[in-house]
N, C-alpha and C positions, 0 to 999 in steps of 0.2 A: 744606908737610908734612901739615896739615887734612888737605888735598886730596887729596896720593896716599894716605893712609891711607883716606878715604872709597872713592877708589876701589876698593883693594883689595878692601875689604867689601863693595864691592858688586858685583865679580866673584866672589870668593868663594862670595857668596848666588845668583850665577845658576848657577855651577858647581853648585853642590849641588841646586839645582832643576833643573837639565836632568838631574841624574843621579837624582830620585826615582822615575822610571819606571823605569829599571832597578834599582834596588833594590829596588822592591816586585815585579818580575821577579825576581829572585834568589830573595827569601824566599816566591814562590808554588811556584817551582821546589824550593827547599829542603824546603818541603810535602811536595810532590810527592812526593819520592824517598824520605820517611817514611813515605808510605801515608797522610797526613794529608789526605786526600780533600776533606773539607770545610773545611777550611782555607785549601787551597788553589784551592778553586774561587771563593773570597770574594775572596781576594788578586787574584787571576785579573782578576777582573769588577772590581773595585773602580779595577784599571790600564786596563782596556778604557773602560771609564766617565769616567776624569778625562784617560787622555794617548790618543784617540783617532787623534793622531798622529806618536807613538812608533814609534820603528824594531822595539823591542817587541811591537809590535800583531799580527803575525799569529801570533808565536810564541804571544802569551798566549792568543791564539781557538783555537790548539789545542790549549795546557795544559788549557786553560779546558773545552775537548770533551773529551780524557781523563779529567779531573777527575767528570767530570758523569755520564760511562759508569759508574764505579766507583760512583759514588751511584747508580747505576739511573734519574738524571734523562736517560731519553730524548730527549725534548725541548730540553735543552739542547745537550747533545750533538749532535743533528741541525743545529741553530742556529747554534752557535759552529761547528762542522766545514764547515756551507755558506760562510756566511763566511769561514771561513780559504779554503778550494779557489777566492774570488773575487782574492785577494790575490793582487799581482804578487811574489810570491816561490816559491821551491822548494818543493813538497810534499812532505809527510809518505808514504810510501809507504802507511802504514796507515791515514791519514788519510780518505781513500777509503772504503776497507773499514768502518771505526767508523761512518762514516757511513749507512753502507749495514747496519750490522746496527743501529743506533737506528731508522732508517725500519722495519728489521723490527718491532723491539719496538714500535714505536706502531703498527704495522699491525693488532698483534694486537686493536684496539681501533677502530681508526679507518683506514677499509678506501681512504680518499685515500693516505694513507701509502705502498702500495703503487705510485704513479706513480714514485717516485727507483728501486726495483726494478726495474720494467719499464724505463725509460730506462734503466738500468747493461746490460741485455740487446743493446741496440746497440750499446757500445762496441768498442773497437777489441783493449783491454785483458781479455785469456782470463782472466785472475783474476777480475778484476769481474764479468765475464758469468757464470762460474761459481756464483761466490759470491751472486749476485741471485738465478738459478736456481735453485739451493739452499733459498733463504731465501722462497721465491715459492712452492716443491713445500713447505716447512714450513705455509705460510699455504692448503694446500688450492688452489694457482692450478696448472694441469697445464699451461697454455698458454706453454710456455718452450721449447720443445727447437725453434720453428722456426727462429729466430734461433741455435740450435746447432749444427743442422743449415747454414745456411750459412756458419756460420765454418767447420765441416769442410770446406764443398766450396770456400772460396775460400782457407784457410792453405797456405802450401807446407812450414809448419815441420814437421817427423814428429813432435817432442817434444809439441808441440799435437795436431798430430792424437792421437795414441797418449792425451793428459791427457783429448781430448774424447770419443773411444772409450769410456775407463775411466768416464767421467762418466755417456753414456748407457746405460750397462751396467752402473750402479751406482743408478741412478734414475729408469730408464726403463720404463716398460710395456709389455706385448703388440706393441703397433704402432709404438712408440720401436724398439724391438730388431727388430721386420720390417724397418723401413727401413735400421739399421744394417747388417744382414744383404746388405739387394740393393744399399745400394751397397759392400757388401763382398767382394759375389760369391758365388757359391752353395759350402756347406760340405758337406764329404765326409756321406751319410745316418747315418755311422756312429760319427758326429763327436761326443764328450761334450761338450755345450755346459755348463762349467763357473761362465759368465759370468752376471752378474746373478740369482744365487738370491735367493730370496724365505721370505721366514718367516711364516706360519701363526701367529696368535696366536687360540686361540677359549675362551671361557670358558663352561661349560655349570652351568648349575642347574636341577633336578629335571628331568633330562633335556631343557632345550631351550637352548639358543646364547642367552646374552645379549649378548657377542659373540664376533664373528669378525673382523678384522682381516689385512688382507697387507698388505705393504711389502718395499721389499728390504732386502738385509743390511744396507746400509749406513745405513740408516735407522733401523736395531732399537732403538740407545738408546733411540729414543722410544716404547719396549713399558712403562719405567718408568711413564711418564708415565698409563699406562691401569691400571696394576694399583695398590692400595691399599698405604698401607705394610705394615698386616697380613700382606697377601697375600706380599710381596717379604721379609720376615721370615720368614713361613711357606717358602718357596722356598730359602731361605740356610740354615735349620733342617733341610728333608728331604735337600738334596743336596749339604750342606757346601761349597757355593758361592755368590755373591753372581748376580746376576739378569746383571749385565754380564760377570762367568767365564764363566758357561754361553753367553751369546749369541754369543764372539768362539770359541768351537769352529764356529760353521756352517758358517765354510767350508769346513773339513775334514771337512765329512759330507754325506752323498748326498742327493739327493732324494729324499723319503718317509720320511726318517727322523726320530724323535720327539727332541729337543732336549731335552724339557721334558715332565712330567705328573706333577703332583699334587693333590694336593684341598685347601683352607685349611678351615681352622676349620667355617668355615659350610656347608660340602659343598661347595662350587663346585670345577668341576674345571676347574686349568687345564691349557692343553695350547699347545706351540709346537711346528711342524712345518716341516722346511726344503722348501721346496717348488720 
């Protein structure tokens, strides 16, 4: 009798030990879904750390990368997400992606960073290539569209083509859009080319340009990012619109037309022109 009761306790105690990796999987996850960020990045790592090989484990490297995103730890994020995308299980579709904008944000610092970009530019996956592009022309890197250039010419899908079209005509320069052009075949002289307007951001005091700035439309949020909050207060104040109202009229206006013109506090006159 000793006996089978000894036993019992001591299956009992391994049940419960093989189950405390999921359980601290649960309560990282229960975290999780609260928004409880750092809470649940501790739980996370803390199961990564003691049941290395828990059935658990790749789920928690990518709680663990969510987790880390929301705290703005880049670095971990990149970390726990490489990791997880080495594991012999199903990916996270966005898993990918997180990965690829943490690389961004450490890029902005530490210009190695931009290697997992450029390799996502290879892939086979029109998302990721997109999204590296993207995140490469934010980091001031222009040299992305030749690797776009031939997913256009080797896809048969039209939904691709049509996604990659819109892409370089949404992001593209002078000689992006030449080439899109001839291999599109020559357009009627009379032809409103609608595609890929560009906006004019120039800010002038005591008569001379401190700056001047182009991008294209779909670029413009990043017009916030140069003007001062003053400035963007002042902007909200004269045209009873916020900076991002005014910018998503452009496309609905012609080239050469003025978007924007005021003067802030200090004199400086700003000015945005759809061009």
């Amino acid at each position: 009798m000793k006996q089978t009761c000894f036993s019992i306790i001591v299956l009992s105690a391994c049940i419960l030990f093989a189950g405390e990796d999921y359980n601290l999987y649960k309560q990282g996850k229960k975290a999780f879904i609260r928004k409880e960020y750092d809470r649940a990045a501790r739980i996370f790592e803390e199961t990564i750390e003691r049941y290395p090989d828990s059935d658990f484990y790749p789920n928690c490297l990518y709680f663990l990368g969510k987790s880390s995103y929301e705290l703005d730890d880049y670095q971990s994020t990149f970390d726990s997400l490489s990791a997880y995308l080495k594991t012999p299980t199903v990916s996270y579709r966005d898993a990918k992606e997180l990965r690829l904008r943490s690389a961004y944000e450490l890029a902005k610092n530490r210009s190695f960073m931009k290697k997992p970009l450029f390799e996502a530019l290879r892939q086979q996956d029109l998302d990721l290539v997109l999204l590296s592009a993207e995140l490469l022309l934010k980091l001031n890197e222009n040299d992305v569209f030749e690797p776009i250039f031939a997913y256009l010419e080797t896809t048969g899908s039209p939904r691709k083509k049509k996604r990659i079209v819109h892409f370089i005509e949404s992001f593209g320069g002078p000689e992006e859009l030449r080439q899109l052009r001839q291999a599109s075949g020559p357009e009627p002289e009379d032809a409103q080319d609608d595609h890929a307007k560009m906006l004019q951001l120039v800010v002038i005091e005591a008569g001379d340009e401190v700056l001047n700035i182009m991008i294209p439309v779909a670029l413009a949020s990043y017009f916030k990012d140069l003007l001062s909050e003053d400035q963007l207060i002042q902007i909200e104040k004269d045209t009873k619109h916020s900076l991002g109202g005014i910018l998503e009229q452009a496309e609905r206006m012609n080239r050469g037309d003025t978007l924007l013109q005021i003067k802030d506090h200090e004199g400086h006159t700003i000015k945005i022109v759809v061009k």
